[in-house]
N, C-alpha and C positions, 0 to 999 in steps of 0.2 A: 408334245407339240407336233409330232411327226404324224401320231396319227388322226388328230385334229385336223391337220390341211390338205389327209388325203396322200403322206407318202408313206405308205405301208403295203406291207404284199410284199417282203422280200427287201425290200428299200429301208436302208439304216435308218435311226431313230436319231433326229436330228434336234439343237437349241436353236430358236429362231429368235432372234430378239431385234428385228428389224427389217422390213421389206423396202425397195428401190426400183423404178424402171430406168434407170439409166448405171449403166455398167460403171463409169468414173465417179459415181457415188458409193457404190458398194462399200461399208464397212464391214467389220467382221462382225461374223452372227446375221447378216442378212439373207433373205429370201431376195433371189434376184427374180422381177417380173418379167421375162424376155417375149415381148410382143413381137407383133409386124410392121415394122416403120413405113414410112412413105419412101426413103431409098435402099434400106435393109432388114433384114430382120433381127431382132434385138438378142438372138440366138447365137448371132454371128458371134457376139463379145460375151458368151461365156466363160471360155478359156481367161478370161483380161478378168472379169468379175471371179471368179476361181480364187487365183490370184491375191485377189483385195480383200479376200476371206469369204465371201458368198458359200452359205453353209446347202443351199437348195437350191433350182430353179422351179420358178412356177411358168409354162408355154403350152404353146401349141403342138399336134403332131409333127408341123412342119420344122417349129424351133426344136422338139425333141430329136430328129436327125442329126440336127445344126450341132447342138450342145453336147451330144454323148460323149465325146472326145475332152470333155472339161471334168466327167467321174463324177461328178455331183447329183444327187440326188433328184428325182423331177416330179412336179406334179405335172400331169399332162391333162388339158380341157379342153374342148374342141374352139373356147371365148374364152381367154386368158381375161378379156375387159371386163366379161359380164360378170366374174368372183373376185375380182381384183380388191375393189370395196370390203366384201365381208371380209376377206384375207385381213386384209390391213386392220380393220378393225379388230380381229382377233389379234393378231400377233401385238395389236401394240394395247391389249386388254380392255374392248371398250370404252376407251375413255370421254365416246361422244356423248355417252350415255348417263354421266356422271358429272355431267354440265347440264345447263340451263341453253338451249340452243333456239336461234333466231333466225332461219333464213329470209333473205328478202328476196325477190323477185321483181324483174319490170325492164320495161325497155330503156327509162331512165330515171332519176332518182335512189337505185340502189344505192351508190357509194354514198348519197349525203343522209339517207336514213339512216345506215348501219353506222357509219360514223358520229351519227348525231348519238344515236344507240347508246355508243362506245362511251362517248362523251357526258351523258347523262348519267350512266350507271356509274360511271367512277367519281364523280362528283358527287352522286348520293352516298361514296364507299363501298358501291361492291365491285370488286375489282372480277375484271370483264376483259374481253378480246374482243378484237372486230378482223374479218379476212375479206379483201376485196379487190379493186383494181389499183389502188394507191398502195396498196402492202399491207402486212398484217402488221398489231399490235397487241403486243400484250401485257395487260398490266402498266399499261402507259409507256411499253420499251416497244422501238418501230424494227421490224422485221421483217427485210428484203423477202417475195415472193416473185414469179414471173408470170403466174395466171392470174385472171381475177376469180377462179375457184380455181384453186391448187388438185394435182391430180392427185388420186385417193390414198397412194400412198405415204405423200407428202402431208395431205389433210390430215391424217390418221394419227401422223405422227406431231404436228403442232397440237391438236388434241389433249394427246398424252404429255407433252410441255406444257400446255397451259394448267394441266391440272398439277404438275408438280413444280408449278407455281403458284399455287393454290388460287386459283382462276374459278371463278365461279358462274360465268357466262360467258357466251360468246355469240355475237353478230356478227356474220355472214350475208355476204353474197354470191347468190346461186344465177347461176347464166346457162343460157338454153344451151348452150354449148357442154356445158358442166354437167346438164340434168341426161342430154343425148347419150354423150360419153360416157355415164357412170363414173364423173370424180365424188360425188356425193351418196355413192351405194355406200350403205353399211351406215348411213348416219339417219337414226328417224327425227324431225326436227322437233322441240315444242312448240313451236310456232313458224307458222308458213305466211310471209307476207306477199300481195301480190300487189304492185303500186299502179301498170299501166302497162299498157302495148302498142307499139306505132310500127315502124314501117321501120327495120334495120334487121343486119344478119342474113339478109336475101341472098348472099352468096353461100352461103352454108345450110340455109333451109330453101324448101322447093318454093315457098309462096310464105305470104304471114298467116294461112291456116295453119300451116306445119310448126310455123314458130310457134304458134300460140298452142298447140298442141304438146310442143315441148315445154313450155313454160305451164301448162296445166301438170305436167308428170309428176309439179308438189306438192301437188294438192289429193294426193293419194297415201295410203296406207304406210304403205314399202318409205314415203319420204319426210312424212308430219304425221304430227296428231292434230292440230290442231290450224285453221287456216283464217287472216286477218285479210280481206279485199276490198280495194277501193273501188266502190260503183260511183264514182265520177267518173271512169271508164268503160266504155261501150264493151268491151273483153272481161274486164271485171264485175260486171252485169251478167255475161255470157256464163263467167264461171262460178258462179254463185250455182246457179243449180246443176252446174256440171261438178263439181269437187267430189270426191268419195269420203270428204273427211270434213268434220264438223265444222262449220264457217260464223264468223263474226264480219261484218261488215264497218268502212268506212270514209267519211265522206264531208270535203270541205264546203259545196253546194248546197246553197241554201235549198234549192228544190228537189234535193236527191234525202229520203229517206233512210237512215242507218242505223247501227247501234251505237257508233262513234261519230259524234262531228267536232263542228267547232263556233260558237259566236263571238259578238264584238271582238270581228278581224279589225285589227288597225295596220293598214301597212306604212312601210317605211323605208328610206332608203339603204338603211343600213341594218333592216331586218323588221321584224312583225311581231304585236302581241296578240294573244287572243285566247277565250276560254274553251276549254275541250268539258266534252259531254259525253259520259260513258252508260254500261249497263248499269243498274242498282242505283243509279241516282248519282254517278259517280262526276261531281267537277273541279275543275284545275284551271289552274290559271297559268297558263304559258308564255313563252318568247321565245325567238330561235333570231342568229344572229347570223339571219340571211336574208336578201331580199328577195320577193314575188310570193306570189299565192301558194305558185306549186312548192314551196318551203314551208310554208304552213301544213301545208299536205303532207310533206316529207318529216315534219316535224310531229303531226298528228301519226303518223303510223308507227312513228320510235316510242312515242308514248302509249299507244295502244297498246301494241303488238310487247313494250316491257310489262304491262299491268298484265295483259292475259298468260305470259308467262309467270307470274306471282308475283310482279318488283311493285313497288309501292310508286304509284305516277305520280304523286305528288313532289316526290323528291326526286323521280329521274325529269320532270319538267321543268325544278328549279335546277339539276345540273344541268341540260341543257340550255336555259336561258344565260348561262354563268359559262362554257365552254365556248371555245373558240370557233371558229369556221371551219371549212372543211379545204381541204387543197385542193385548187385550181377550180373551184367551183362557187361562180361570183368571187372569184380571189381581187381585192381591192388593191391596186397596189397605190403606195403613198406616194404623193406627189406635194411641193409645193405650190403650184401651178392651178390656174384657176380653172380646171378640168379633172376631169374621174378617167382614168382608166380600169379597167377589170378583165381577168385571163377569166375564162371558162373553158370544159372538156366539152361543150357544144359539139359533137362531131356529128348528128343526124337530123334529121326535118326538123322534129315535135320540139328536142333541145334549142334549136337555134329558135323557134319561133317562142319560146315558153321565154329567153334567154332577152331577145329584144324588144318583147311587151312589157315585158319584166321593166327594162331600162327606160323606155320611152316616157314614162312619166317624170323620171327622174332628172331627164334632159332638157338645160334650158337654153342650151343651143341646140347644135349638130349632132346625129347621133350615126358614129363612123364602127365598122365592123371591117374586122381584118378576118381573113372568112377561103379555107380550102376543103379540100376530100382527100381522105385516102386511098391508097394505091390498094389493089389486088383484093378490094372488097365492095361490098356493091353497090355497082354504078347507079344505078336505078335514080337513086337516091339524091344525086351530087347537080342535076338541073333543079331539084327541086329543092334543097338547101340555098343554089343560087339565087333560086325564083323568091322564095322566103326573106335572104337578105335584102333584095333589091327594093321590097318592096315595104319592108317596114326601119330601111338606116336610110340615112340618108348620102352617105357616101358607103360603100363595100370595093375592101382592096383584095382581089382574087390573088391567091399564092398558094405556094404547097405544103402541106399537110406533112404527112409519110407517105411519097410516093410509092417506098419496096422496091420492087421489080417492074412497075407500071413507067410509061412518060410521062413525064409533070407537064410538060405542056399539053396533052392528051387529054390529064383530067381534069385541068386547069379552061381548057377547052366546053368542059361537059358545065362544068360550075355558070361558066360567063354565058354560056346556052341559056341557062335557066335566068340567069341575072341580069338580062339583058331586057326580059320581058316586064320587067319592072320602071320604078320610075329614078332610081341612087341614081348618081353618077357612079360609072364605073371604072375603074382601074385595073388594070394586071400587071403584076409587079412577082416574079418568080421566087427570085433570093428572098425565103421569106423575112431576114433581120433587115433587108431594104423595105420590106412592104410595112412591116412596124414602123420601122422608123418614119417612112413617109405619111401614113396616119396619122402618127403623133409628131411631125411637123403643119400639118395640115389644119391640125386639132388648134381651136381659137376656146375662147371664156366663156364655159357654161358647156362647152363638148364633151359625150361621153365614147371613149373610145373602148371598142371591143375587141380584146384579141378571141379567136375563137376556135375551137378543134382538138387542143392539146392538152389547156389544164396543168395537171401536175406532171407531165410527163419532160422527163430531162433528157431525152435525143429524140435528132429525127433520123427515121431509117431515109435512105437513098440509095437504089443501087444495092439495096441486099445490105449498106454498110450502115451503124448506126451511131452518126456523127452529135459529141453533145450539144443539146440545144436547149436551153428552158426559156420559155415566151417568159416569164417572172422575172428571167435575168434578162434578158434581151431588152423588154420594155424599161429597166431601170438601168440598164448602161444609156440607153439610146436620148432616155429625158436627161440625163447626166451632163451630155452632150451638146444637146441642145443651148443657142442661145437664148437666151430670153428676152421677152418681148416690150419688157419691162425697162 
């Protein structure tokens, strides 16, 4: 193995049965990855990873000064990040390779594709994994993650779990963040989905060229074989003839041309049927137990995107129709009460406006949106999510998000800019468990209230601290409490 990752030439022959970029993970038999952090270099905690059994470091020349004093073996590259991937995949014996693999892509929609994925192929019986921003799963058992693409050693290594769990697929999602970095080197997918591209991650890329530039990188050689895209988007149009890698098309628009569609959509409040139409004369009959169109979409590319990896759509369509929903996304919460509430991860433009066209029909009152931004990401965005609510609820309660390291009232500030241009009544209401609550006091018979931004997520950061918060519980203490009208 020693001379496989490159530490030969003098340097002991070492067992590698595990790689880490964080030193208080190190077990014995690992490769520690000692990067460049943003306040140290990961060089520094050689000596600590030594220690915990760390059999090699893989670094830099810089971390190789840092480390010499730890006597461990070193591979030395000038970009510890750019081999990181194949390492990982090597030391933990390819095992992406020996699945069935599904990335998705998009500015939104990844999580309820791969999840719908998830949900279908195990319903058909093939037992599957899904990695995302809700967490991974496998085999139907849910496993804490803290990216929405795990970095590559971590990937590498649920891989290798899932297969000696006798895992036979796995759905994925891949974020530009993910594809920049290199957590997905070392993995070629069998299918590369791409759903859509709007306007988010501005703080991390230079423009939405760039983003979309990074979201094309899977549609290459080095990342897929094989690529599934939606041309009901003007980027997905774009990358049809830009891809290096064989493309299938598709498309819920009755006036948009594909290989995949879908007819007789019926929608419905509580989700949509409808027939999907493939290569070879290929049709199925669907349902997915979500409401709005872009769920049909979302639902059209899990069925795709499993047929063109070899699963049989007829049966990953009836597990999907037969699987549950997905968390925080259109999440229903149950109420006695003659109104709807629903959490959603709504946190960008395209989401919130796809989010309350969605609802608007279904509303036969008021339609009330509980609606912030998060801190230390990009602002651009947060007049125009405001502008968005204001103009299609009819009441929007500005509060905060995850402010971070940002002022809530700052961004709170930038939302009610945009919100203001509209026609809602508006409110700002900070404490966001006040601002719920006040909605859903507010909320009369036939009102649909939105909570919106968070989803499935159980804290909010503030202040760098991450206090528990789940909008799911907050809304179902808060109606608890309430009196009734009745």
């Amino acid at each position: 193995m020693a001379r496989a990752l490159g530490l030969a030439g003098g340097q002991p022959d070492v067992a590698v049965t595990g790689i880490t970029l964080d030193s208080r993970r190190v077990r014995p038999g690992d490769l520690y990855a000692a990067v460049a952090g943003a306040r140290a270099h990961g060089a520094s905690f050689a000596a600590q990873a030594a220690a915990s059994g760390a059999v090699a470091i893989l670094t830099d020349p810089e971390g190789a000064d840092l480390a010499r004093s730890s006597g461990l073996p070193a591979l030395v590259v000038m970009h510890p990040r750019a081999v990181l991937g194949a390492v990982a995949a090597q030391v933990y014996g390819r095992p992406a390779a020996a699945l069935r693999t599904i990335g998705v892509t998009g500015t939104q929609g990844k999580t309820t594709i791969t999840r719908l994925l998830d949900g279908g192929l195990l319903a058909a019986g093939v037992r599957s994994a899904v990695v995302g921003t809700v967490g991974t799963r496998i085999a139907g058992q849910e496993v804490k993650t803290a990216l929405t693409t795990p970095e590559a050693p971590d990937l590498h290594g649920l891989f290798a779990r899932m297969l000696e769990l006798d895992v036979a697929a796995c759905a994925m999602e891949v974020s530009s963040h993910a594809l920049v970095m290199g957590r997905v080197d070392g993995v070629v997918f069998d299918v590369a989905v791409f759903a859509n591209l709007g306007r988010d991650h501005l703080d991390f890329h230079a423009d939405v060229e760039d983003y979309f530039q990074a979201k094309a990188m899977l549609f290459t050689p080095e990342h897929a074989r094989f690529g599934l895209v939606c041309v009901d988007d003007e980027h997905g149009r774009r990358l049809v003839s830009e891809a290096s890698i064989p493309v299938r098309t598709y498309a819920v628009g009755a006036d948009r041309a594909a290989d995949w569609t879908v007819s007789e959509v019926s929608l419905g409040a509580d989700g949509s049927t409808f027939v999907v139409h493939g290569p070879d004369g290929v049709r199925v009959t669907g349902s997915v137990p979500l409401a709005g169109e872009f769920n049909v979409a979302n639902a059209l590319a899990a069925i795709a995107s499993a047929a063109e990896a070899g699963f049989d759509p007829h049966a990953v369509a009836d597990g999907i129709g037969r699987s549950g929903g997905v968390p925080g996304r259109l999440e229903r919460i149950l109420t006695d009460r003659d109104l709807t509430v629903v959490v959603d991860y709504a946190h960008k433009p395209d989401a919130v406006d796809a989010v309350l066209r969605t609802l608007r029909p279904v509303t036969r009152g008021r339609l009330i949106v509980v609606i912030g931004a998060g801190g230390d990401r990009d602002t651009g965005k947060r007049p125009v999510m405001g502008a968005i609510a204001a103009e299609l609820a009819d009441l929007v309660v500005v509060t905060d998000d995850n402010p971070r390291t940002e002022d809530p009232a700052a961004i709170r500030a930038e939302v009610l800019a945009g919100a203001r241009t509209g026609t809602a009544e508006i409110l700002e209401i900070g404490d966001r468990r006040a601002a719920i609550a006040e909605a859903l006091a507010r909320a009369g018979a036939g009102d649909v209230v939105l909570v919106a931004g968070k989803g499935h997520e159980s804290g909010q950061e503030v202040a760098g601290v991450v206090h528990p918060f789940d909008d799911r519980d907050v809304v179902r203490e808060v109606l608890a409490a309430l009196p009734r009208g009745d």
